[in-house]
PASEBA-1860 file (N, C-alpha, C; in nm, 3 decimals):
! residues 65
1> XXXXXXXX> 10.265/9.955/10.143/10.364/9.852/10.163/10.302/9.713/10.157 ~ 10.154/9.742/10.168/10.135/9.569/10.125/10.126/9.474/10.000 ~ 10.144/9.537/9.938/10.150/9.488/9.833/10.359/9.474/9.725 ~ 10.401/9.477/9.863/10.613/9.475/9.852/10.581/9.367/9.893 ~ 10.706/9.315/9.858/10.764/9.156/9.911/10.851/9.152/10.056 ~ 10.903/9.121/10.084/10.945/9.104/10.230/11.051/9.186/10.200 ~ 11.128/9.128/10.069/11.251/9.238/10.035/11.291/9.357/10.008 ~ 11.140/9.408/9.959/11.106/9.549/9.928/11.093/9.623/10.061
9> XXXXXXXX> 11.032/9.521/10.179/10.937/9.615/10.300/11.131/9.639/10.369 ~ 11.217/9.513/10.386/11.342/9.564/10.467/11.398/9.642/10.393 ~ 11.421/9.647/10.265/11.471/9.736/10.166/11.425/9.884/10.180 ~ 11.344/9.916/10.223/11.225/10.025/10.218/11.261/10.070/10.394 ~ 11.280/9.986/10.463/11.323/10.058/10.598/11.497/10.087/10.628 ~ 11.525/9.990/10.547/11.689/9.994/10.563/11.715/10.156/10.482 ~ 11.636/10.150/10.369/11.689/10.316/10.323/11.609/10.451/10.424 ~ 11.501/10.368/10.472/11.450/10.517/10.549/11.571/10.556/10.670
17> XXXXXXXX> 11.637/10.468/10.748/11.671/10.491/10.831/11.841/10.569/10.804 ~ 11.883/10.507/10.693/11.955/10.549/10.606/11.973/10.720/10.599 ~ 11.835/10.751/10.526/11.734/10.891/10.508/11.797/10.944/10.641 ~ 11.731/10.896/10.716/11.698/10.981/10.872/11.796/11.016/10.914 ~ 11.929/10.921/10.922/12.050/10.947/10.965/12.135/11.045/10.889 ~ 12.104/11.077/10.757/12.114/11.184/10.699/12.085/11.263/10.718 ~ 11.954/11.299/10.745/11.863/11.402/10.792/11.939/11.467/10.938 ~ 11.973/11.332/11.002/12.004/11.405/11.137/12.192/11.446/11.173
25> XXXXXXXX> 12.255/11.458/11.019/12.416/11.477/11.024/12.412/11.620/10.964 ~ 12.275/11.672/10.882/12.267/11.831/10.852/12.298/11.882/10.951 ~ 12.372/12.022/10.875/12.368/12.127/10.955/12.281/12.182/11.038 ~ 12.152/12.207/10.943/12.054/12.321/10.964/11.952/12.190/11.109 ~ 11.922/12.076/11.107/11.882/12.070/11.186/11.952/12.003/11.323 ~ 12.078/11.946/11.229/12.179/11.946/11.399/12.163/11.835/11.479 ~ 12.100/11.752/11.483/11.985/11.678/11.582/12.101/11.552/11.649 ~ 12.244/11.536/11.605/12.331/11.466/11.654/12.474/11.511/11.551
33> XXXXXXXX> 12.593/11.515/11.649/12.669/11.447/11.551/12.718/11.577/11.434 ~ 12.643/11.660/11.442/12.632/11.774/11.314/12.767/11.863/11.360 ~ 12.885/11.856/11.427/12.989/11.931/11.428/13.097/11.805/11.348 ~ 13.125/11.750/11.366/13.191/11.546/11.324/13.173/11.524/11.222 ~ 13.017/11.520/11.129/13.043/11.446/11.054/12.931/11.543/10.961 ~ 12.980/11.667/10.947/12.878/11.720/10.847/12.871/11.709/10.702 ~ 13.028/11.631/10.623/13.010/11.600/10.516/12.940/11.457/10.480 ~ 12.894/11.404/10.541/12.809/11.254/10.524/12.683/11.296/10.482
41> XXXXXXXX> 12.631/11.400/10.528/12.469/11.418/10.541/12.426/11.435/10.391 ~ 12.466/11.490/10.300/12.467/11.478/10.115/12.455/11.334/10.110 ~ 12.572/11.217/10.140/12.596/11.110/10.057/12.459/11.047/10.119 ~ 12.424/11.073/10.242/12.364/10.947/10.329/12.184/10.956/10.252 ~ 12.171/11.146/10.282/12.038/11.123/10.255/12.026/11.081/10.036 ~ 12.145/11.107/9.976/12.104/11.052/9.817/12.118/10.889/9.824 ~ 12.192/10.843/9.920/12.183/10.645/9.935/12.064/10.619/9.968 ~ 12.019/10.663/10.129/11.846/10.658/10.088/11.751/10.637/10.054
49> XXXXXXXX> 11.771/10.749/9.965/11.650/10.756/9.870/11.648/10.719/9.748 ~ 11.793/10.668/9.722/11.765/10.531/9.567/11.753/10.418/9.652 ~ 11.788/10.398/9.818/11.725/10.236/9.848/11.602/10.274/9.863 ~ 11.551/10.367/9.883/11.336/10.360/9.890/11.302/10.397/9.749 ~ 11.396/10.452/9.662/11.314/10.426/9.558/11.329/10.321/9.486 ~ 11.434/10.207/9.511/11.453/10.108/9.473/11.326/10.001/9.482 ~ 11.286/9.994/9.586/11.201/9.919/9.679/11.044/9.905/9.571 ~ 11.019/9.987/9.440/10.931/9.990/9.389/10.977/9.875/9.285
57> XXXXXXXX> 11.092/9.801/9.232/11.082/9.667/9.170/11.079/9.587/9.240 ~ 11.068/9.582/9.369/10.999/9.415/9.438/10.861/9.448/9.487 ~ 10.776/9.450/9.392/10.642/9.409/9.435/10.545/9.279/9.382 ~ 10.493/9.254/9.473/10.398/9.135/9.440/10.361/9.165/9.354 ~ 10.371/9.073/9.247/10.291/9.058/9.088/10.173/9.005/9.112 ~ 10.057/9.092/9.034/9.949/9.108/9.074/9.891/8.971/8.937 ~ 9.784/8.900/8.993/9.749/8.770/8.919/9.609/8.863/8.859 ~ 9.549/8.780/8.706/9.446/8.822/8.664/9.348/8.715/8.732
65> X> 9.243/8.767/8.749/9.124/8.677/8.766/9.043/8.584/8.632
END
Protein backbone atom coordinates (compact mmCIF):
# COMPACT_ATOMS: atom_id res chain seq x y z
CA UNK A 1 0.00 0.00 0.00
CA UNK A 2 2.79 2.37 -0.09
CA UNK A 3 3.24 3.03 -3.01
CA UNK A 4 -1.27 3.95 -3.58
CA UNK A 5 -2.26 7.38 -3.34
CA UNK A 6 -4.42 8.38 -0.50
CA UNK A 7 -7.34 7.47 -2.89
CA UNK A 8 -6.31 4.10 -3.61
CA UNK A 9 -5.36 3.39 0.35
CA UNK A 10 -9.46 4.67 1.32
CA UNK A 11 -10.56 3.02 -1.80
CA UNK A 12 -8.75 -0.21 -0.81
CA UNK A 13 -10.36 -0.16 2.80
CA UNK A 14 -13.74 1.08 1.84
CA UNK A 15 -13.94 -2.23 -0.43
CA UNK A 16 -12.33 -4.48 2.24
CA UNK A 17 -14.86 -3.69 4.66
CA UNK A 18 -17.37 -3.91 1.99
CA UNK A 19 -15.68 -7.70 1.49
CA UNK A 20 -16.05 -8.44 5.16
CA UNK A 21 -19.56 -7.46 5.50
CA UNK A 22 -20.19 -9.84 2.84
CA UNK A 23 -18.28 -12.35 4.23
CA UNK A 24 -20.19 -11.94 7.41
CA UNK A 25 -24.14 -12.02 5.64
CA UNK A 26 -23.05 -15.85 4.29
CA UNK A 27 -24.72 -18.53 5.23
CA UNK A 28 -22.02 -20.97 5.89
CA UNK A 29 -20.24 -18.66 8.28
CA UNK A 30 -23.25 -16.81 9.87
CA UNK A 31 -21.17 -14.40 11.90
CA UNK A 32 -24.27 -11.69 11.99
CA UNK A 33 -27.37 -10.99 10.42
CA UNK A 34 -27.22 -14.41 8.24
CA UNK A 35 -31.14 -15.28 8.83
CA UNK A 36 -32.26 -11.22 7.37
CA UNK A 37 -30.23 -10.63 4.90
CA UNK A 38 -28.79 -13.73 3.21
CA UNK A 39 -29.35 -12.52 -0.30
CA UNK A 40 -26.79 -9.45 0.01
CA UNK A 41 -23.80 -11.63 0.78
CA UNK A 42 -23.23 -12.47 -3.40
CA UNK A 43 -23.75 -8.66 -4.29
CA UNK A 44 -21.63 -7.30 -1.29
CA UNK A 45 -18.65 -9.62 -1.43
CA UNK A 46 -18.49 -9.06 -5.88
CA UNK A 47 -18.73 -4.85 -4.97
CA UNK A 48 -15.71 -5.46 -2.91
CA UNK A 49 -13.64 -6.88 -4.71
CA UNK A 50 -13.89 -4.65 -7.95
CA UNK A 51 -13.41 -1.65 -5.21
CA UNK A 52 -9.92 -3.51 -4.12
CA UNK A 53 -9.31 -4.39 -7.34
CA UNK A 54 -9.96 -1.07 -8.50
CA UNK A 55 -7.50 0.48 -6.12
CA UNK A 56 -4.55 -0.84 -8.51
CA UNK A 57 -5.11 2.47 -11.02
CA UNK A 58 -4.27 4.96 -8.31
CA UNK A 59 -0.79 4.41 -7.76
CA UNK A 60 2.05 6.69 -7.40
CA UNK A 61 3.77 7.07 -10.71
CA UNK A 62 7.03 5.99 -10.29
CA UNK A 63 9.81 8.89 -11.59
CA UNK A 64 13.06 7.71 -13.60
CA UNK A 65 16.29 8.66 -12.11
Amino acid sequence: MRNHTLTGKWLFWIGFIVFMTGVGFTESVGAFLSDDFPSLSVPLLITGGIIMLATNFFRNKKTRD
